[in-house]
Every structure is written in structure tokens, then in C-alpha cells.
C-alpha positions, 0 to 999 in steps of 0.5 A: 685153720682160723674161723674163716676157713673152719667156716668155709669148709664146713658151711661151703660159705662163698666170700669175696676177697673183701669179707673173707678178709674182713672175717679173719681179721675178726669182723663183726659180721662173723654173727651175720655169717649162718645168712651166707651158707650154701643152704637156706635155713630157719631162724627162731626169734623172739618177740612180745605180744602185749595182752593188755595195759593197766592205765593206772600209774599207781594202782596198789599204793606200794609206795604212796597214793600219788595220782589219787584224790579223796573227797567227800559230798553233802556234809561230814568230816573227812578224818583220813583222806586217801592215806597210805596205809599197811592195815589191809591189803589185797594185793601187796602190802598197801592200800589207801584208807579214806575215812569221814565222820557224820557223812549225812543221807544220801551223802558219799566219800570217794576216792578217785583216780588216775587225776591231774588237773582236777580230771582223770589223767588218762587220754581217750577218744569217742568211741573207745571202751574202757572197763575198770575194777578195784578190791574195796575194804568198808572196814565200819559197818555201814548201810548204804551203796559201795559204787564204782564207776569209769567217768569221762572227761572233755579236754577242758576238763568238765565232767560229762558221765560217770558209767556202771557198764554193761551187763555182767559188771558188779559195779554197785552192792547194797550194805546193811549194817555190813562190812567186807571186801568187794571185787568191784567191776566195771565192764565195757563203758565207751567214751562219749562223742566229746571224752578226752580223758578216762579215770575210775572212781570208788565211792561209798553213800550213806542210806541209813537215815542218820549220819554215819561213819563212812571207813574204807580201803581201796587196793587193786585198781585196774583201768584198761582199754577192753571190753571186759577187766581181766583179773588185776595185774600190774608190773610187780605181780608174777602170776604163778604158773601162768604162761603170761609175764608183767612189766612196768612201762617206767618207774615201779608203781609210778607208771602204767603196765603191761601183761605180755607173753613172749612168742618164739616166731620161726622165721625163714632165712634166705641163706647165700640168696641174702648175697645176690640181692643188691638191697640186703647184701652187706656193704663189703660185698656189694663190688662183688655182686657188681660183677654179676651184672656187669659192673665195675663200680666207681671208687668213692660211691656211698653204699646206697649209691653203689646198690643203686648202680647194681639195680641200674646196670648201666653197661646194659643200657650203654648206648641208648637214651636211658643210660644217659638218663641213669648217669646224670641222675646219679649226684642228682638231689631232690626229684633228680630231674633231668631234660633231654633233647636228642638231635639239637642242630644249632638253630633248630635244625635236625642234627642226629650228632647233637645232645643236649642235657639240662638239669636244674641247680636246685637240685645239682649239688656239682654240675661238675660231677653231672658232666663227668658221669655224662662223659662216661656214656654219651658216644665220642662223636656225639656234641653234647651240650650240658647245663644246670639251669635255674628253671622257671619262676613264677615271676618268668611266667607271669612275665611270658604269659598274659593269663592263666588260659595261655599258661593253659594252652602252653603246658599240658600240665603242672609238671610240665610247667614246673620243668619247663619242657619246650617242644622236642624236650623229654623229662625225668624224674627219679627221687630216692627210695 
């Protein structure tokens, strides 16, 4: 007994000769078949729920300081500008040193990033909150202000503000002759009306009166869109025991990254139900399924057209004017326009015995093809008259008409004019879902 049958007996799956065929013959719809079975089942997938993205590219400085910039204000000399280094870490095995002799009162060096540009990198809007921390080393005694900051930026680049955020946010903390390591964080900072680009910065001032040694280290950046910095993470960290993963969005320590936990979601499945509906019944059984509503499908059709023909069931409008209709449509392209007008006597005349059928060029890729799927629907004692007609231009109605109140007073509206109805004509229309 082979698959198809072990299949059947134990799933009492019901297969048209195509698939049944198409499974013994090992078919890759053998993964599909548990979708066929008799009763209805549940599937279990899996799927991820982002928790947050840390927007900065390189924010542990694992492999160098790229993305980063160092600089310092109101005089000094910088001695190490934003260097990796192996010294300290806080998370890692490396972080970026910045170091400046005689940095005056009131004078600052800082480290900044993500940039580009001379600005931060990252894009905002109006209106969006962004909340940042960092892990700061001040490795030389120092008395002054370590500060962190969430700073905006318009399109063209030109600083507009830099934030300390809200309430609960430890973005600055005085030093007296000190050293030590700081979690700095900035909480629930919004971009302004014109921020188009969002970057954190560390800097260090120098309040004791006489120039100074200003010596720290930077590790640990986080920037995220969010009302408050969640603890820092970034692609390579694997928090342990800790329901939540990490994964880099590109290149390790290049890229931004994302904290994401993995949800089992149990999910319905119609079972043999998925067969008998004309859009999800696979391809192979779709002459199958015709059977149901009274079909025969033409040899040739692509798939898509046969499910069409299943939901229009021709042979139960056979005879009647929508049958007509629903086969010109068929090769139609476009809004699938077709123009009608029943009991067309030569010369106006009343004559029940006489069709006419038009659609428009544009949109008939084979006019032939139009009159042969008319042929099988329109009654044998019936005239037809069919034509795939150009349509109207705007050059024909400027020619027939004198002006736009008698354009007006001749169509009822646009469409109208657009398909031309003379008096006596019905028009559809039916683009493709």
C-alpha cells in the first residue's frame, strides 16, 4: 500500500483522480494533505513579536567606533578621540575612550552617535518619543557634570534641541573630584514639529574652576522609539533565563537590533472545507470542484480564470442576459467593459431576435476569443452582432459637442461618457480582484 493510499484509509481523505494521482507520484502537495482530512483540525505556528529595536548600528564597540564621533568645547586638547579600547567594558569586551587635557570651566568633551552627515543618522518625525541610555567610565577624577542627552535634527541637518527627558530619567549627575560608572538614561523625549533625525550624545563639563583632565569611556548605547529605555540589549546579548531572544537586523555590531520573544499561535484549519472553496482549493482539483456547481471547464484556462468560472457558474445563468455578460468578460482586460443592447432591429426597429455586443479594444486582447465564448451562450435563433469598438476620444466629443453643458445634458455622468451608452445600451464592468 503506498502513501496515498495509507493516506486515505487513515484520514478518509477524498482526492480527485488528479491529486490522487499527483500524491502517488510523490507530489509536493503530500505537506498540504492533513488540510483535506475529513475532520476540521488546529495547526500550531509560530510567529515573532518584536519587544523593541535598539536604533544604534554599533552600540558596544566590539569591533571598532564607526558611526561615532568625538569632539570637544571651549578650548583643550583632545589626547584620544572616541578610540577603541579593551580597558573597560560594560558589556562585551570593548568600549570607546575619549580623553582631553586642559579642557577649561565650563568647557565639555563628548561622544556622539549614531551620525552621518555631521547629524544623527537615525529618521524621525513629529511627534514620535525616543528614550536612550548609556554605561559612562569617568576613569580621572573629575569635577563637573556627566550628561546625556536624545538631540534632534531637521532634514537639512541643523541642530534644533538637545532633551534630558522626563521625570524618573537619570540623565545628568554632578562629580566632585570622583571617578566611576554611570547608567545614564534618558526617558520619553518627543521630536519636535521640524526633527527629522534623532541621535544620543554623552558629554562631560568641567566645573572645577582650573583646567582639567576630562578621561572617560562609553559602552552600552541604546536608543529606541519608546516611552521609557528598557535595560540594554543589542544582537549578541542572550539574557539568561529570560523568555525574550536578541537578533541583529544586518551585520553584528553594524546594524540596528531587535529583543523579540517567539509566540506559539494555534490557529484553525478548515479541513476537507479548504476543497470546496474556489479560492484556496489547490489548482489540480479545481476541474473537480466544477463538478459540484455544474461545470465543465474549458481545456487552456489558467487558474485564476478557471476559479473565476467556478464562482460564476455559467450554466445556471444560461439563457439570460448576465450569462452573456460573464462570457465576454472572460479574456477581457482592464475594467472588462462590455455594452449591451438587446432587441436591435436594423434601423431601430424592435427585433427580440437580435443582439448586439460590443467591448472596447483597449481592453480585448482577441476579439476573436470574445465571439467564441459568446457563440457558447447566446441562443441559436438569436442575430448576434458583436464588435470591439475604439470607444470615444476626447477629440470625438469636442467634435459632437459645442460645449460642456451639452456634453452635460447628453451623459448622466463621467462613465457614461467614458463607455459611450447611446440610448437602449446597458454597460458592465468587472476589473479583476
Amino acid at each position: 500500500m503506498g502513501i496515498a493510499d495509507d493516506l486515505v484509509e487513515a484520514h478518509e481523505v477524498w482526492f480527485t483522480p488528479d491529486l490522487e494521482t499527483y500524491l502517488r507520484a510523490g507530489g509536493s502537495m503530500f505537506t498540504q494533505v492533513e488540510l483535506y482530512t475529513e475532520e476540521a483540525e488546529e495547526v500550531v505556528e509560530t510567529e515573532v513579536a518584536v519587544l523593541g529595536r535598539n536604533l544604534v548600528t554599533n552600540p558596544s564597540f566590539e569591533v571598532d567606533t564607526a558611526g561615532w564621533f568625538s569632539g570637544q568645547g571651549g578650548g583643550g586638547t583632545v589626547t584620544v578621540g572616541n578610540v577603541r579600547q579593551t580597558t573597560w567594558a560594560s558589556v562585551g569586551t570593548s568600549s570607546s575612550r575619549n580623553t582631553a587635557t586642559g579642557i577649561p570651566t565650563n568647557g565639555y568633551l563628548l561622544l556622539g552617535g549614531p551620525t552621518g552627515a555631521g547629524f544623527g543618522s537615525v529618521a524621525c518625525a513629529p511627534g514620535q518619543v525616543f528614550s536612550a541610555r548609556a554605561v559612562v567610565n569617568v576613569a580621572t577624577a573629575l569635577t563637573g557634570t556627566i550628561k546625556c542627552r536624545v538631540e534632534y535634527f531637521t532634514a537639512a541637518g541643523s541642530y534644533i534641541t538637545g532633551l534630558s527627558g522626563t521625570a524618573g530619567s537619570l540623565s545628568d549627575v554632578a562629580l566632585t573630584n570622583a571617578t566611576g560608572v554611570f547608567n545614564m538614561t534618558v526617558n520619553g523625549t518627543v521630536a519636535p514639529g521640524t526633527a527629522a533625525y534623532v541621535r544620543i550624545l554623552v558629554y562631560l563639563t568641567n566645573t572645577s574652576g582650573a583646567p582639567a583632565t576630562v578621561d572617560f569611556y562609553v559602552d552600552a548605547a541604546l536608543l529606541v522609539q519608546a516611552t521609557r529605555a528598557p535595560t540594554y540589549f543589542d544582537g549578541s546579548t542572550a539574557p539568561a533565563g529570560k523568555p525574550f531572544r536578541t537578533r541583529w537586523l544586518g551585520t553584528s555590531h553594524a546594524s540596528e537590533s531587535e529583543q523579540y520573544v517567539l509566540l506559539d499561535v494555534t490557529r484553525p484549519v478548515d479541513g476537507w472545507a479548504t476543497l470546496l472553496d474556489p479560492a484556496r482549493a489547490p489548482a489540480a482539483g479545481l476541474p473537480y470542484l466544477a463538478q459540484y456547481v455544474g461545470e465543465h471547464l474549458p481545456v487552456g484556462l489558467a487558474a485564476a480564470d478557471q476559479r473565476e468560472w467556478i464562482k460564476d457558474t455559467p450554466n445556471q445563468f444560461r439563457g439570460t442576459l448576465m450569462s452573456i455578460v460573464r462570457a465576454a468578460q472572460r479574456t477581457l482586460t482592464g475594467q472588462r467593459t462590455v455594452r449591451i443592447k438587446p432587441r436591435a432591429g436594423v434601423g431601430g426597429a424592435d427585433d427580440p431576435n437580435r443582439l448586439i455586443v460590443n467591448t472596447f479594444v483597449s481592453e480585448t486582447p482577441s476579439s476573436a476569443a470574445v465571439y467564441a465564448d459568446l457563440l457558447t451562450v447566446v441562443p441559436v435563433d438569436i442575430d448576434l452582432v458583436y464588435d470591439a469598438l475604439a470607444g470615444q476620444t476626447w477629440g470625438d466629443v469636442n467634435t459632437a459637442y459645442a460645449s460642456w453643458a451639452a456634453v452635460n445634458a447628453a451623459y448622466a455622468s463621467w462613465e457614461a461618457l467614458r463607455l459611450t451608452i447611446p440610448p437602449g445600451y446597458t454597460a458592465w464592468t468587472r476589473p479583476r480582484s
